[in-house]
C-alpha positions as CSV (number, residue, x, y, z in Angstrom):
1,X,87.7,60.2,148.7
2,X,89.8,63.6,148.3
3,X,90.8,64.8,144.5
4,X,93.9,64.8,143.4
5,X,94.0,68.6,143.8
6,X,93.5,68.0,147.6
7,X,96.0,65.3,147.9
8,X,98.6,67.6,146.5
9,X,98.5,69.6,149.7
10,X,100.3,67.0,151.8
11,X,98.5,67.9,154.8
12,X,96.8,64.8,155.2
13,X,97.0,60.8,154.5
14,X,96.7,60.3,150.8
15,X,95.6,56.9,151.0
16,X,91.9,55.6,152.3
17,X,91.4,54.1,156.1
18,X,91.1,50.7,154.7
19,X,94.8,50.6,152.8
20,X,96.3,52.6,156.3
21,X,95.3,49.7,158.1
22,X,98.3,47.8,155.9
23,X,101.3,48.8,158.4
24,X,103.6,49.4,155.3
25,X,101.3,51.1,153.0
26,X,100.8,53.3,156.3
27,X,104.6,53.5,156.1
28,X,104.5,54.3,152.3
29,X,102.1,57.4,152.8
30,X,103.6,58.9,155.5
31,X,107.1,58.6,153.7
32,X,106.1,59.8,150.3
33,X,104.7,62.9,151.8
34,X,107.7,63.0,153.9
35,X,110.1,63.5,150.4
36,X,107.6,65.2,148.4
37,X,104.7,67.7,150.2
38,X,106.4,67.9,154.0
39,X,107.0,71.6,154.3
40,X,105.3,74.2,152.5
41,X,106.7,77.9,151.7
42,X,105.8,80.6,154.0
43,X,103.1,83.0,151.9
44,X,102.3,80.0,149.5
45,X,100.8,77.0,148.9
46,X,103.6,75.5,147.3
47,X,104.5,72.4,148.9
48,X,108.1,70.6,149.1
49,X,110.0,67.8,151.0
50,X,113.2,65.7,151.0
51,X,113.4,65.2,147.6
52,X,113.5,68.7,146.6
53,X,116.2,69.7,149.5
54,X,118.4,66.7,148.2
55,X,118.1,68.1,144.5
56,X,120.2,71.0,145.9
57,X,123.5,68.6,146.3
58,X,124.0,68.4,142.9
59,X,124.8,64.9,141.7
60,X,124.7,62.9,144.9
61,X,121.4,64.6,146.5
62,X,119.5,63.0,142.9
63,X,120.9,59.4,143.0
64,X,120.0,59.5,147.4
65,X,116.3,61.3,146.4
66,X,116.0,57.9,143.2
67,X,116.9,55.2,145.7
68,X,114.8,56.6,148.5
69,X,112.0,56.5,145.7
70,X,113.2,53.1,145.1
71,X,112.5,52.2,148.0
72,X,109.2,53.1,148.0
73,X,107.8,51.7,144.7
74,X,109.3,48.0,145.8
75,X,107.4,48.1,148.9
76,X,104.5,49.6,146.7
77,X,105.1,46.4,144.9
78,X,105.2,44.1,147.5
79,X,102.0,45.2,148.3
80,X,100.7,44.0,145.8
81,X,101.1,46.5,142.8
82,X,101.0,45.0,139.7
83,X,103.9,45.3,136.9
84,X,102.1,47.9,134.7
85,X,101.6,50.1,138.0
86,X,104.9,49.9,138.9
87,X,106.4,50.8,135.3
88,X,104.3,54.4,135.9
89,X,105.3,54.8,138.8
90,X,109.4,53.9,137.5
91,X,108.3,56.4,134.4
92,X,107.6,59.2,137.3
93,X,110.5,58.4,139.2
94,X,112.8,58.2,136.1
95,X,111.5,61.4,135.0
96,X,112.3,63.0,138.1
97,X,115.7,62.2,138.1
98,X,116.6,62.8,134.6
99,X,115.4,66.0,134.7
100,X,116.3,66.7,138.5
101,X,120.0,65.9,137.3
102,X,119.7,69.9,135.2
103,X,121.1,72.6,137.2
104,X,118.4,75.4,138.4
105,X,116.0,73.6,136.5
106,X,115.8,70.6,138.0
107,X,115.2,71.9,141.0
108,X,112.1,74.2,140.1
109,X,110.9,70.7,138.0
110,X,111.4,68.7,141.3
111,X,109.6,71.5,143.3
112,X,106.6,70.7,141.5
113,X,106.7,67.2,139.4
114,X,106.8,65.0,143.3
115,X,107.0,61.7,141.5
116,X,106.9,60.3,145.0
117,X,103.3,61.7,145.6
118,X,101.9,61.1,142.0
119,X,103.0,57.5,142.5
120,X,101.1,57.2,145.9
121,X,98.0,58.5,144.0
122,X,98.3,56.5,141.6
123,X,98.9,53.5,144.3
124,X,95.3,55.1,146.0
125,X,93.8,55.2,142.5
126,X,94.7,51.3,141.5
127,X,93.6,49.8,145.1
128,X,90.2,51.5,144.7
129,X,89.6,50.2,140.9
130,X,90.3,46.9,142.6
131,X,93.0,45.7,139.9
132,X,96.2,44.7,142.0
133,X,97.2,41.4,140.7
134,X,100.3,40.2,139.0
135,X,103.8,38.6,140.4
136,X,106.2,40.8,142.1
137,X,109.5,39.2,141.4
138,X,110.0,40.1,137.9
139,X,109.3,43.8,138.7
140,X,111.4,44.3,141.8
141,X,114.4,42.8,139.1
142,X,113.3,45.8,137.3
143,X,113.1,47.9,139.7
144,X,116.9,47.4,140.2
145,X,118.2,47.2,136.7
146,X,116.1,50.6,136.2
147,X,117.5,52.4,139.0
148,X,121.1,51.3,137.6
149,X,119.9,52.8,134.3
150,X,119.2,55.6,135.6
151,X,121.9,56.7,137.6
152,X,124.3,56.0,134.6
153,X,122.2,58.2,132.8
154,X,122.1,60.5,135.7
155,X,125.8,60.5,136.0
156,X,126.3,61.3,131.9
157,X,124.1,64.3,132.4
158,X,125.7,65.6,135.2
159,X,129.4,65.3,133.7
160,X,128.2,66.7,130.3
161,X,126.3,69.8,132.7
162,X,130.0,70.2,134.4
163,X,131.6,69.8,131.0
164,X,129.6,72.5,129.1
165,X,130.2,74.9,131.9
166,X,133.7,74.4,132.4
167,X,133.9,74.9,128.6
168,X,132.1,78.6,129.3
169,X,135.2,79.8,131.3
């Protein structure tokens, strides 16, 4: 099993042969290296991917990058994650976005946070301890009233970042 260190590089599947063989967990590693550890900067080993080029648009590039990460953690949770997993992995996305949501600074967090990827290791992490049970229905529900929390709170951010600088000139 690679560390965490080498899973960072995006180069390769994150997950082990045996949860690849799930045709949507395949899907699930593919895509969250896909918005988080794609590319890499010339000269570096820093690593970026969808996300990070939709944390340019300011505003609507955040709310696209937290729904496509919706996406992924309900599939992760149709798959059998159970409702604590899924509430770190809402905490990584959350964090992502309320912080993605600050000018310049949100972008250099989202260049190296990639709640997408941290979430498919943790994903990696759970399967192998063997501790995937627990209902889904309740957490999807939360999954949705989350991401509508969080794009409110996205949205108040943003206005009061527009607000403070229109207040500068």
């Amino acid at each position: 099993m690679k560390s965490a260190s080498q899973s960072l590089t995006g180069e390769s599947a994150v997950l082990t042969e045996l949860q690849l063989g799930h045709k949507s967990l395949r899907w699930v590693d593919r895509y969250s290296r896909l918005l988080d550890t794609r590319f890499r900067i010339p000269g570096t080993k820093v690593r970026f991917g969808l996300d990070f080029i939709l944390g340019l648009v300011p505003g609507a590039g955040d709310a696209i990058s937290m729904g496509l990460s919706g996406i992924l953690i309900a599939t992760m949770a149709r798959n059998g994650a159970s409702p604590r997993l899924v509430l770190r992995m809402l905490g990584n996305v959350g964090l992502d976005a309320l912080v993605g949501t600050i000018p310049v600074l949100g972008n250099i967090f989202d260049l190296f946070y990639k709640a997408n990827h941290r979430n498919l290791l943790l994903l990696r992490e759970y399967y192998v301890e063997d501790k995937h049970r627990g209902s889904v229905w309740p957490i999807l529900m939360a999954i949705v009233i989350s991401l509508i929390i969080l794009l409110g709170l996205m949205v108040m951010i943003f206005v009061w970042c527009i607000n403070a600088l229109a207040n500068l000139f």
